[in-house]
N, C-alpha and C positions, 0 to 999 in steps of 0.2 A: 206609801209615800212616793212623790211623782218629784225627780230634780231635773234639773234641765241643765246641759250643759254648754256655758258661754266662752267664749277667748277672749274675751275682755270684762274690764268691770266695769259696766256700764249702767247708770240705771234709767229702767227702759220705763218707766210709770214715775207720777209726783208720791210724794210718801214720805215713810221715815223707814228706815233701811237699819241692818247689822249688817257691817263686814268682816269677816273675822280668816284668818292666815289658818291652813292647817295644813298637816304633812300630806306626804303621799300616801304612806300607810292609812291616815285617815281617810282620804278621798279616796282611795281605795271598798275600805270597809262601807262605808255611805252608800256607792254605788251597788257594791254586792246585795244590800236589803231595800233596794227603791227599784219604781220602776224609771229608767235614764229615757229622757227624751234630746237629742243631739239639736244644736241650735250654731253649733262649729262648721264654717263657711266653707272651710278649706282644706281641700285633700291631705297637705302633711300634716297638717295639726290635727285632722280625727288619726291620721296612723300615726300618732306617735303617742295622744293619748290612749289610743286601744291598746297601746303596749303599756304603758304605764297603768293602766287604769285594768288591764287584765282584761276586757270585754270587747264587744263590737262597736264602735261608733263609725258611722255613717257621716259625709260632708252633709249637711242640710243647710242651704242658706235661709230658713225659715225666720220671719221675725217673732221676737218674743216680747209679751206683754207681761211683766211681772206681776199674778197678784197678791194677797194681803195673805201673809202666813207659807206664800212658795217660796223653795227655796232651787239657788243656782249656785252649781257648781260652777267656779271660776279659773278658767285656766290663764294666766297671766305671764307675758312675756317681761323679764326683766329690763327689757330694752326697745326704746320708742323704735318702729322701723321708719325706712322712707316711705313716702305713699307710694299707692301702687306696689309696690312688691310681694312678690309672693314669695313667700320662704319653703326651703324644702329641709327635711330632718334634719338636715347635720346642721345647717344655719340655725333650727330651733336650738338645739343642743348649743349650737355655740353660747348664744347670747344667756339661754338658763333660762326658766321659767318658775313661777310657783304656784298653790293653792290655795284657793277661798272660799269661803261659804257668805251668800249672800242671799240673807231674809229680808223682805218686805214686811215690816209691823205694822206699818197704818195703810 
């Protein structure tokens, strides 16, 4: 199984979509049995999910096209930022972040 992972929950194709909240422990265990393709733009946010997530991610600013039955790991900031900003670790930590799992069904 192939998950892609986003910093936002965005959805990148028309469709009808699951979004659904899960822990870390879970996004965790997901990534251990798939293979992760990184789609995270920005140097603190792949290092701070490679801490959390236990693995290597890479900044890729690649675009993703979601299709029908793929699934995206969603890393989600609790808090809108100003544009333009780029945050560094302690500033993710501040604000808090959580996890999602987002399928495309149609």
């Amino acid at each position: 199984m192939k998950i892609t992972l986003l910093n936002t929950s965005v959805l990148t194709a028309f469709g009808i979509f699951e979004f659904r909240k899960i822990s870390l422990f879970e996004a965790r265990e997901l990534v251990k049995t798939a293979e992760t393709v990184s789609a995270i733009g920005h140097a603190a946010t792949a290092e701070i999910l490679s801490e959390l997530l236990e693995i290597e991610i890479r900044p890729n600013r690649a675009e993703f096209v979601q299709a029908i039955d793929e699934i995206a790991l969603i890393f989600k900031l609790k808090a809108r930022i100003t544009e333009g900003k780029v945050l560094n670790r302690a500033e993710i930590e501040e604000i808090g972040y959580e996890f999602g799992i987002l399928r495309r069904l149609k």
